[in-house]
C-alpha positions as CSV (number, residue, x, y, z in Angstrom):
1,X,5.4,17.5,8.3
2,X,1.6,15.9,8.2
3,X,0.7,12.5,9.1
4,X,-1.5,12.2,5.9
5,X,0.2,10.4,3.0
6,X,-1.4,13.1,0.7
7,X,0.1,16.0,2.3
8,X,3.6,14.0,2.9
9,X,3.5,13.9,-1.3
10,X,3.2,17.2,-1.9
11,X,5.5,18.5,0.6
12,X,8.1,16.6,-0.7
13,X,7.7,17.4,-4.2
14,X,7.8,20.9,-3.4
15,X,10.8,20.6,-0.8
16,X,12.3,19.0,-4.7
17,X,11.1,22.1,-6.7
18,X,9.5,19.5,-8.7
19,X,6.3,20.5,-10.8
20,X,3.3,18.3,-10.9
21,X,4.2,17.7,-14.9
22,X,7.8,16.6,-14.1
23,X,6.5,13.8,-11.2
24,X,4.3,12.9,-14.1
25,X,6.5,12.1,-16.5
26,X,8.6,10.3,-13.8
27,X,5.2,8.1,-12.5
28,X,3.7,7.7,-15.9
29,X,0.7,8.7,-13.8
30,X,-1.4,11.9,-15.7
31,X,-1.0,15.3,-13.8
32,X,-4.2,15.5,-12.8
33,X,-4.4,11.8,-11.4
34,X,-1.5,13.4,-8.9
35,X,-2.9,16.6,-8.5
36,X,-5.7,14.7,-6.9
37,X,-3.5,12.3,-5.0
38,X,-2.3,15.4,-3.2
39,X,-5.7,16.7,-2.3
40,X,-7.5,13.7,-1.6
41,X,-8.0,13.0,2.0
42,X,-7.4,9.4,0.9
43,X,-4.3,7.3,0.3
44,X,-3.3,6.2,-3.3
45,X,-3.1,2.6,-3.5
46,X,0.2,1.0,-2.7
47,X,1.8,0.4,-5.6
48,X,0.7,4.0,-6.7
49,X,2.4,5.1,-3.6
50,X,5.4,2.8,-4.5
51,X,6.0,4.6,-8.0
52,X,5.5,8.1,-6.4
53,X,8.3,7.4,-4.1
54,X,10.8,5.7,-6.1
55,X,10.0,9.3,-8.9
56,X,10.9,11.6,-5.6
57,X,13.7,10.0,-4.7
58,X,12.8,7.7,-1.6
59,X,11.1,4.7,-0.4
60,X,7.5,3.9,0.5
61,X,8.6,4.2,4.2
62,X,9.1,7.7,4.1
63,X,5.4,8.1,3.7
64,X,4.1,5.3,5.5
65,X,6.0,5.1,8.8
66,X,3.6,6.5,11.2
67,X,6.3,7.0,14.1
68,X,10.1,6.9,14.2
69,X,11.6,4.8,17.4
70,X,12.9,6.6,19.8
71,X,15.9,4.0,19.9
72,X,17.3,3.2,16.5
73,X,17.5,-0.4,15.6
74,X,19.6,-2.2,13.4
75,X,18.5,-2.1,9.3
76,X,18.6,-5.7,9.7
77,X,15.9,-6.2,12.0
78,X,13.0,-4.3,13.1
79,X,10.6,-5.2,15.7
80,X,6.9,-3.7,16.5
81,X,5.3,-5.0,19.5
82,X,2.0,-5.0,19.7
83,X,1.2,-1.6,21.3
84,X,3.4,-0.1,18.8
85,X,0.6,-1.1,15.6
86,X,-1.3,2.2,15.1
87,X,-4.7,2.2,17.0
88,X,-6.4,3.7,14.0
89,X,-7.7,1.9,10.7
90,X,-5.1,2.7,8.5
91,X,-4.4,4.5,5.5
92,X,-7.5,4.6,3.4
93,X,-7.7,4.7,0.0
94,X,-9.9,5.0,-2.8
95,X,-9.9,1.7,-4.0
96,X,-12.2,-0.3,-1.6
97,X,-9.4,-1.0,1.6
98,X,-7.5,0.7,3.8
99,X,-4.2,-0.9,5.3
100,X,-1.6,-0.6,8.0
101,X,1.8,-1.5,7.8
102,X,3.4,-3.9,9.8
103,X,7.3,-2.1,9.8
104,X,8.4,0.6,11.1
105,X,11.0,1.4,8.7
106,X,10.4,0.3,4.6
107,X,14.4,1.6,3.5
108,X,15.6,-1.2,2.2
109,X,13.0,-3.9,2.2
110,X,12.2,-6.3,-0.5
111,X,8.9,-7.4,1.1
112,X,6.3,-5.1,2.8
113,X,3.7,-6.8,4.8
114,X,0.3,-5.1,5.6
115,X,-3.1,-5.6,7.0
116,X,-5.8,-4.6,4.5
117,X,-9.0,-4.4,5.2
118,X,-11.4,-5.1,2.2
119,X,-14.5,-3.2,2.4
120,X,-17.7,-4.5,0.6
121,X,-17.5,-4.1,-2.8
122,X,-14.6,-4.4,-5.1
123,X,-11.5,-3.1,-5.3
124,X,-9.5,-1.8,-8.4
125,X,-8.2,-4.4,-11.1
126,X,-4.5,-4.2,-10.3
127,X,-0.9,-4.8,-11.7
128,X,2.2,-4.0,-10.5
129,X,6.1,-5.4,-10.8
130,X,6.4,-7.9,-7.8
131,X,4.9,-10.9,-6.2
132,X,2.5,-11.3,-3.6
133,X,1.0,-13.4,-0.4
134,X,-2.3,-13.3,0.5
135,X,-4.0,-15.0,3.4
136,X,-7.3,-14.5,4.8
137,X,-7.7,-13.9,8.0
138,X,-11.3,-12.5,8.3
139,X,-14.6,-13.3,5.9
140,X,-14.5,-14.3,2.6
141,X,-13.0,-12.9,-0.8
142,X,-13.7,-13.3,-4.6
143,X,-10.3,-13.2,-5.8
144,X,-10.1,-12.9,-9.3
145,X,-6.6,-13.2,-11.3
146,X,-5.4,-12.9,-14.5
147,X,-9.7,-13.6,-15.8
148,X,-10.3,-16.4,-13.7
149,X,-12.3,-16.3,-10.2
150,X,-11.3,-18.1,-6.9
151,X,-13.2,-18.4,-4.0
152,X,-11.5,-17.4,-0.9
153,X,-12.1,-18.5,2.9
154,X,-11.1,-17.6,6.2
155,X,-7.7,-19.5,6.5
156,X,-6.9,-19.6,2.9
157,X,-4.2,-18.1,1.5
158,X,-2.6,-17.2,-1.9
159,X,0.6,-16.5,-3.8
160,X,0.7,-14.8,-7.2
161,X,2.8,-13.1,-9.5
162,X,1.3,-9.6,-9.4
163,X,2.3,-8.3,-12.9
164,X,-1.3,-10.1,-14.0
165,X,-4.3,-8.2,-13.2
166,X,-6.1,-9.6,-9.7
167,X,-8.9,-7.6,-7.6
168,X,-10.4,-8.7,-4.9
169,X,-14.5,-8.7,-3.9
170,X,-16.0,-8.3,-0.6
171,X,-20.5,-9.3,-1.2
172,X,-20.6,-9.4,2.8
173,X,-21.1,-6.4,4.9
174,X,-18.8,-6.5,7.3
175,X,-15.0,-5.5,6.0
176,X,-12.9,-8.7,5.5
177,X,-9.3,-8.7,6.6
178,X,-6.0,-9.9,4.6
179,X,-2.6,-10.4,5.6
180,X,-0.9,-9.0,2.5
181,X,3.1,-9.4,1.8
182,X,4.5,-8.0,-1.3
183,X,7.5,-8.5,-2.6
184,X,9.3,-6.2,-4.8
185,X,11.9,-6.8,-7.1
186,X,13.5,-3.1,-6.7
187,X,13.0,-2.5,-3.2
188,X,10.2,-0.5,-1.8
């Protein structure tokens, strides 16, 4: 099976003997929004990913862990050292940031924490069913929530209730860089 999430997508789908049309009634995302999902060199944003999983009968993890321990560990715990963290930036995606995930394993998680790094520009208004932790570890944000806009610095952080639209807005540069923890409700 490919590393890219794209590919990953599609090969499951098909391993299902599930058309395009089906997964779109399941996502409420159009066929040709997931046709290009599974073409695109690209990522689809997290929660995206999130609904595409849960439609095909898994978890986020199944597309996102990069690499399987050799040694299984417990469900209840799971450790990455440092050298474990994948060299590369991440999964990009469309959207203005790419991001790397900081588990192993997803199954049965209620919170997923990433690293995202926000290029300049902004990135798509977004919603989804869960809350979320922000803090800013690298240059400076416009975070804008639910119509009004906050100002964020290195060594602030946020917590929100997701289900309201938020983006966020690099004007510098140089990428910034979030330590992002979702929690969802249904298990990624």
């Amino acid at each position: 099976m490919s590393d890219r999430v794209s590919v990953k997508i599609k090969e499951e789908r098909n391993r299902l003997g599930m058309t395009l049309q089906t997964l779109s009634g399941l996502t409420n995302l159009s066929k040709g929004y997931l046709s290009k999902i599974e073409s695109s060199d690209f990522a689809p944003r997290i929660q995206t990913l999130n609904k595409i999983a849960r439609a095909l009968g898994t978890d986020i993890g199944f597309f996102l862990d990069e690499f399987r321990l050799e040694e299984k560990q417990s469900q209840n715990i799971d450790l990455v050292k440092k050298d474990q963290h994948p060299q590369n930036t991440g999964e990009h995606t469309n959207s203005g940031y790419s991001y790397i995930s900081l588990l192993h394993n997803f199954t049965g998680k209620y919170m997923a924490p990433y690293i995202l790094k926000i290029e300049q520009g902004c990135t798509e208004k977004f919603t989804h069913d869960s809350e979320e932790f922000i803090y800013l570890m690298k240059g400076s944000l416009l975070f804008t929530y639910d119509g009004k806009e906050y100002d964020l610095q290195e060594g602030d952080s946020i917590y929100f209730d997701s289900r309201l639209k938020h983006s966020l807005q690099n004007t510098h540069k140089k990428d910034a860089e979030i330590l992002n923890v979702v929690y969802d409700y249904r298990k990624f």
